[in-house]
Every structure is written in C-alpha cells, then in structure tokens.
C-alpha positions as CSV (number, residue, x, y, z in Angstrom):
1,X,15.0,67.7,18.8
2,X,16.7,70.6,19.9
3,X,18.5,67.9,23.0
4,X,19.3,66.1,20.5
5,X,21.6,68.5,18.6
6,X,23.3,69.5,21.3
7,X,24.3,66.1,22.2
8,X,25.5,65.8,18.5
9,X,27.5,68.7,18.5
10,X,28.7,67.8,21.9
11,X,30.0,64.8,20.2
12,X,31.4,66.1,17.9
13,X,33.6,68.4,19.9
14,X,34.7,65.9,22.1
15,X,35.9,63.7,18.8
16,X,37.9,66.9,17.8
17,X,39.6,67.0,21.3
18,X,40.7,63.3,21.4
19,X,39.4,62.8,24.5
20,X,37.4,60.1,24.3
21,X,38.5,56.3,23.9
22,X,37.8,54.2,20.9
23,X,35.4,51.8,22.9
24,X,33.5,55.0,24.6
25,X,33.2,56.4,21.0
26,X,31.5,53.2,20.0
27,X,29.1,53.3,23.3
28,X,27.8,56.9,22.7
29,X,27.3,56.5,19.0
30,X,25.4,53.6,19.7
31,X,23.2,55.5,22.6
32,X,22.7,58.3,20.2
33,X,21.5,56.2,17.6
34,X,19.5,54.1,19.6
35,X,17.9,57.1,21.1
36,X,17.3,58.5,17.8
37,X,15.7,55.6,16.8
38,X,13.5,54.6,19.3
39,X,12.9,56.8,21.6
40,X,11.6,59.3,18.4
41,X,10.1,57.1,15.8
42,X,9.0,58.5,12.5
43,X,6.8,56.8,9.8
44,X,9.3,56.4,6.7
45,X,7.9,55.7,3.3
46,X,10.1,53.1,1.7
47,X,11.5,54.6,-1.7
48,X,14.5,53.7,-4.1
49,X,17.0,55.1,-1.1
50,X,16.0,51.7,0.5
51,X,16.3,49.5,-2.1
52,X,19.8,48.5,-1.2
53,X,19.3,48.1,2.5
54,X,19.8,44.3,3.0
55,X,22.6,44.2,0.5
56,X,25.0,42.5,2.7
57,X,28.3,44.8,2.5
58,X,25.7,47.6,3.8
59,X,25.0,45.5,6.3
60,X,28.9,44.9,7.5
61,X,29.5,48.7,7.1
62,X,26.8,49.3,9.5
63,X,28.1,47.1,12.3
64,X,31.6,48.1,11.8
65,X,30.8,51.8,12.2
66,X,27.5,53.3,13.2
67,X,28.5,56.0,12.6
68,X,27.7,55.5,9.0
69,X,24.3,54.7,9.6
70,X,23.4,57.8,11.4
71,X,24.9,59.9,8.9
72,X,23.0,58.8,6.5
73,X,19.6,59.2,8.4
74,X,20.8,62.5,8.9
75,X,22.4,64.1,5.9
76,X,22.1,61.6,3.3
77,X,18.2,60.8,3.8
78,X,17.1,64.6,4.3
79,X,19.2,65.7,1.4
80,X,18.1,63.0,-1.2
81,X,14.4,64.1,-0.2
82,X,15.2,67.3,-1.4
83,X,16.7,66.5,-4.3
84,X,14.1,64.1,-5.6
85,X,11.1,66.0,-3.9
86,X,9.6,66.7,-7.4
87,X,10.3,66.8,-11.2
88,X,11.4,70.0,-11.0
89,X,13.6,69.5,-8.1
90,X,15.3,66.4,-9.9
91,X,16.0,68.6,-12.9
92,X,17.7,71.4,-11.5
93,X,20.1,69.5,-8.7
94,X,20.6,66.5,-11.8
95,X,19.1,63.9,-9.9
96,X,18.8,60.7,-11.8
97,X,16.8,58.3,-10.2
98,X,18.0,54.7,-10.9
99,X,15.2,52.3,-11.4
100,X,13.6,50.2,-9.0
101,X,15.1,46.9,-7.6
102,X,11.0,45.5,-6.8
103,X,8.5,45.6,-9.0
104,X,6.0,47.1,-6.6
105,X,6.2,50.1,-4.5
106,X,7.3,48.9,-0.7
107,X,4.5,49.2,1.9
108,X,5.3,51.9,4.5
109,X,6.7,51.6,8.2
110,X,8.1,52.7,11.2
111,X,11.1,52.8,12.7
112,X,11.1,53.0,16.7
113,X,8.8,51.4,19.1
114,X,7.3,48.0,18.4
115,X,3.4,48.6,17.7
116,X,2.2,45.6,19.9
117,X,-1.4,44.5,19.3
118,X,-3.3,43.4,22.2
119,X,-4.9,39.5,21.8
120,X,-8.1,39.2,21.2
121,X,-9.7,36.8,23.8
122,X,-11.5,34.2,21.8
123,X,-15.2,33.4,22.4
124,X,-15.9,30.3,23.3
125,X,-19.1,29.1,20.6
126,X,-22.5,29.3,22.2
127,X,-24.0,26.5,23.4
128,X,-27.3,26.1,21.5
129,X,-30.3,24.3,23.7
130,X,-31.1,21.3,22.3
131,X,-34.7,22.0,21.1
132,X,-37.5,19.5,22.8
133,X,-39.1,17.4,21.1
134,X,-42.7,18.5,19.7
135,X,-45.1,16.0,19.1
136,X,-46.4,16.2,15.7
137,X,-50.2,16.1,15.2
138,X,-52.2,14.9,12.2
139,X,-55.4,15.5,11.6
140,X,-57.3,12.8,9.7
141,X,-60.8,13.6,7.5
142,X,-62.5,11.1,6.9
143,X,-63.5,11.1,3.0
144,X,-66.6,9.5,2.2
145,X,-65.7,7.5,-1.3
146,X,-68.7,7.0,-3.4
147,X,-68.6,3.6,-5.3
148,X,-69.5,3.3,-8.6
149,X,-71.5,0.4,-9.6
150,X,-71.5,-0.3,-13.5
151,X,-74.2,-2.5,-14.2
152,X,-73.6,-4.3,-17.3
153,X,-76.8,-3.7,-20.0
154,X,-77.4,-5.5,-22.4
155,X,-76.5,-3.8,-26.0
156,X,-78.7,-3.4,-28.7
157,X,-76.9,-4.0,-31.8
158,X,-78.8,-3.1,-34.9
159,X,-78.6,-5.7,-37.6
160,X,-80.3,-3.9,-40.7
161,X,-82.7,-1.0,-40.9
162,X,-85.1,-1.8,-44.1
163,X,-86.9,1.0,-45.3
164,X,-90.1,0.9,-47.8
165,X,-90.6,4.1,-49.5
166,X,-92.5,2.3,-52.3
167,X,-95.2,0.8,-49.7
168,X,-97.5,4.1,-51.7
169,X,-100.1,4.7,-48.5
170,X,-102.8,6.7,-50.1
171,X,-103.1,10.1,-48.9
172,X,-104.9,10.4,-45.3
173,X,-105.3,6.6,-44.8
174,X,-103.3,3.7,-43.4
175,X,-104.7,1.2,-45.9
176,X,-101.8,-0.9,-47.4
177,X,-101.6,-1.1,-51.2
178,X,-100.8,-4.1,-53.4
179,X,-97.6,-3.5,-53.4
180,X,-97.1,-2.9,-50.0
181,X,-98.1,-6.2,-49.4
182,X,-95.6,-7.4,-51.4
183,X,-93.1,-5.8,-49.6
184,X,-94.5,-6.4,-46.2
185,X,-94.0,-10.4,-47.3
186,X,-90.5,-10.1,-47.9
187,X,-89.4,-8.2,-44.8
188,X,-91.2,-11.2,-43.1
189,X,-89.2,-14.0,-45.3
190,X,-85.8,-12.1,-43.7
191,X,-87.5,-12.2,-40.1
192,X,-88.4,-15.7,-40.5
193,X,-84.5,-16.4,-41.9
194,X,-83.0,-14.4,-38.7
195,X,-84.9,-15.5,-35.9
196,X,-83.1,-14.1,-32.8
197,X,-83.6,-10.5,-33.6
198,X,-86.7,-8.2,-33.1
199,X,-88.6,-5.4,-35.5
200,X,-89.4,-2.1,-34.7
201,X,-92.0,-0.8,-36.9
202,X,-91.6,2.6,-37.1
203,X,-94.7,4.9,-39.3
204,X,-94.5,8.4,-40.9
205,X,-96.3,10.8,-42.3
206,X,-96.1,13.6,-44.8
207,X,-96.9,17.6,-43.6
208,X,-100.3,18.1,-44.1
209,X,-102.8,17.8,-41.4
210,X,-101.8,19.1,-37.6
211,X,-98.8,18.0,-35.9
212,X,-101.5,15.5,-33.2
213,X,-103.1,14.2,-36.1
214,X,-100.3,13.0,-37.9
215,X,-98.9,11.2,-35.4
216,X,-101.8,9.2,-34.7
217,X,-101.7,8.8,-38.7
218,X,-98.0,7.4,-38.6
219,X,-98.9,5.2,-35.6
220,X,-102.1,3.2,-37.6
221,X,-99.8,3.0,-40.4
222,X,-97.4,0.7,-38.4
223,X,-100.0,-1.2,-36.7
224,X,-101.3,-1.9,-40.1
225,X,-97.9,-3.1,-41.2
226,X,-97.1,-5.0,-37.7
227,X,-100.5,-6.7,-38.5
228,X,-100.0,-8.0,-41.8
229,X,-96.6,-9.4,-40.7
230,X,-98.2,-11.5,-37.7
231,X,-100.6,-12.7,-40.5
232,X,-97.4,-14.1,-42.6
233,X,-96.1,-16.0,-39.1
234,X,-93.8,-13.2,-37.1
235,X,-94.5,-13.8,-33.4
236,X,-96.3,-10.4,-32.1
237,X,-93.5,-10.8,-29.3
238,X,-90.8,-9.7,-31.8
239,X,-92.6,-6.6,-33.2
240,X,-92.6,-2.9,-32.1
241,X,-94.8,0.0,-33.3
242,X,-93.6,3.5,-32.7
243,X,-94.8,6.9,-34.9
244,X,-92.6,10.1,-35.9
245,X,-95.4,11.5,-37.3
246,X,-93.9,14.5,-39.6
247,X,-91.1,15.0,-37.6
248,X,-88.8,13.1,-39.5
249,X,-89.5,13.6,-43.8
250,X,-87.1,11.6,-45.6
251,X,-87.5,14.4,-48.3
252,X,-87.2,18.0,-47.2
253,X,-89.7,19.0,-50.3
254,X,-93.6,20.6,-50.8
255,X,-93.8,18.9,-53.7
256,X,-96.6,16.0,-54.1
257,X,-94.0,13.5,-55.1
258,X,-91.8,14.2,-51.7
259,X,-95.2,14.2,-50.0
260,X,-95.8,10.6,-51.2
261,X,-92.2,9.1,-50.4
262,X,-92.6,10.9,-47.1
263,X,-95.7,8.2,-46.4
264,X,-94.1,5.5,-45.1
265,X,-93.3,2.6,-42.5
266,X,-89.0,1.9,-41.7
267,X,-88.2,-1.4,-40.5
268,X,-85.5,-1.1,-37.7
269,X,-84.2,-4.5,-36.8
270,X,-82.1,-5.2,-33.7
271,X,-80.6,-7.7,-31.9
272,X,-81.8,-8.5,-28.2
C-alpha cells in the first residue's frame, strides 16, 4: 500500500507540472488502476453504492476517464463507508440512504484475480461383473395323500315310533293283559298295511328291583310282545327285541301311578 501511494502522489505531481502527454496520462491511469485492481484484490460486499453500476452513462464516464473510476474507489467508496457505517453515523453526517434498486441483498464478490476452479476428472461408472448363473435347487417331499373312501350305508329312516303305555304289565311279571292284547293286534294290523318296514320292540321297566334284574324284566316283556305279534302273522324276520330296563322312565315320579306307566313295551318302526 504504501508503493502504491507514492505512485499516486507521484502522479499527481507530474499532472501539476504538465509534463506528461494526454495519451501517457491515459496509459499510467490505466496501469495504476489495473494494478490496483488486480494485482490487490479485496472482497467487496455489494451495497446501495453499487446499485447504479451498470447504468449505462456510468459506464461511458468510465471509459472516457478512468480517472473517475479510481477516484471513486478511493475517496468516494471509503468515505460513504464511513458515513453509512451505522445508525448513528448516518444521523450525525445526514446520510440518507436511498432505497434499494433489487429486491434482495446482492451476493458478495471480488474484484482482482479470477478464482479459477480446477476440473474435476470424471469417473468413469464401474463396471459391475455380470453375476453367474446359479442353478436353483428344489427339493421335492413326497406327501403321502390318504384317500378317503365313503362307503355309502344304507339309512335307517324311522317311519313311526308307537308307544303303549296302556299295555298295564302287572307289577314283577311280563304277562300281557287283556288289553294289551288288544293293542298288540292293532300295532300288527299297521305292520301288516306297511310291509317293507321292520319293528323294534323295545321293553321297560319301572325302579324297583336292582338295575340286572330289571333289565332282564324289560327284555321278557318284549319277547312276550314280539311273540304275540308272530301269533297275529308278522314274520319273526321283521321284529327286534331290545331292553332299557329303568334307564329310560317315561315319567320321572315315585309315585305308583308313574311306576305303572313306566311298565311298558315302545314300538320303533323303521325302514330298511
């Protein structure tokens, strides 16, 4: 800096002396300012001062004496710093700030040396390997299916279920009365009408006695029955005898009553 001023004031002095042409005049301001600017860049923050830069009469006044242009980065630039350095400042030299041409604050820069940026080579992409093919293996189990044969039964459909409370079996015997013969003979008209179906005769007994003994009981009871109706003409190949014993009251009472309904034989009549 300090060569710098001395070249300036050296300038100046020989412009005072006339001793220096027009065109060498020209030639040394441009050398200084060119030095200046170049050779000793500084980082400028753009502000309001450079709003008017580019305006094209700046622009002319510039080329037509550069002289103007280095004034102002000399004693125009410094001084408006100053002036407008803070709100304080601004007050007391009467600065008044004129508002800004952009809209947004201008980016900073430098003035002087061109920042060159070295090219990045460029990577050529990798070459992937192309991957081998893999043979895929499968693994088979065997499943062992188990077939399910639905063999076809025949169904037995029941076609009525007669039931003779009112054949009265004395207590402890199998002996039909009177009238359980007479309605013995009209289960065996029905059989006789309906043909294709069988008869299950099924005997019961009432509580008293042991659990063995009653079944036997329940089981001469339907013989007894199954017996008469072979004597009125049913085929002994249609007819059934099974026993409940007291397994299965038809009245769930102690009484004597309940125990005589309870004495009975149940017709159950299927189809084959």
């Amino acid at each position: 800096m300090a060569l710098f001023k001395i070249i300036i004031k050296r300038f100046f002095e020989m412009a005072k002396e006339g001793s220096m042409k027009c065109s060498k005049l020209f030639a040394v301001w441009s050398v200084v300012l060119s030095v200046y600017l170049f050779a000793a860049p500084q980082p400028i923050i753009a502000d309001e001062y450079d709003e008017s830069q580019s305006h094209p009469l700046r622009v002319v006044g510039y080329i037509l004496n550069p002289a103007g242009l280095l004034l102002e980065w000399i004693a125009a630039r410094p001084f408006h710093s100053l002036v407008s350095a803070s709100p304080e400042a601004e007050y007391v030299f009467g600065h008044n700030p004129h508002p800004p041409i952009f809209a947004e604050s201008q980016p900073s820069y430098d003035f002087g040396v061109l920042k060159r940026k070295p090219m990045q080579a460029i990577e050529a992409p990798k070459r992937v390997a192309r991957a081998e093919p893999v043979a895929e293996r499968v693994s088979v189990k065997e499943v062992t299916v188990e077939k399910t044969v639905l063999k076809e039964v025949p169904k037995i459909v029941e076609v009525e279920r007669v039931v003779f409370p009112e054949v009265a079996f004395e207590f402890n015997s199998s002996r039909l009365t009177n009238l359980g013969k007479g309605k013995v003979y009209q289960v065996a008209q029905k059989l006789k009408e309906k043909s294709d179906v069988v008869v299950a005769v099924e005997g019961h007994a009432d509580y008293i006695g042991s659990e063995e003994y009653n079944q036997k009981l329940g089981l001469r009871r339907a013989e007894t029955v199954m017996k008469e109706l072979a004597t009125l003409g049913i085929e002994a190949s249609r007819m059934s005898v099974a026993s409940f014993g007291e397994t299965k009251p038809a009245i769930e009472e102690q009484t004597d009553w309940a125990r005589a309904v309870n004495r009975r034989v149940e017709f159950r009549v299927t189809a084959p």
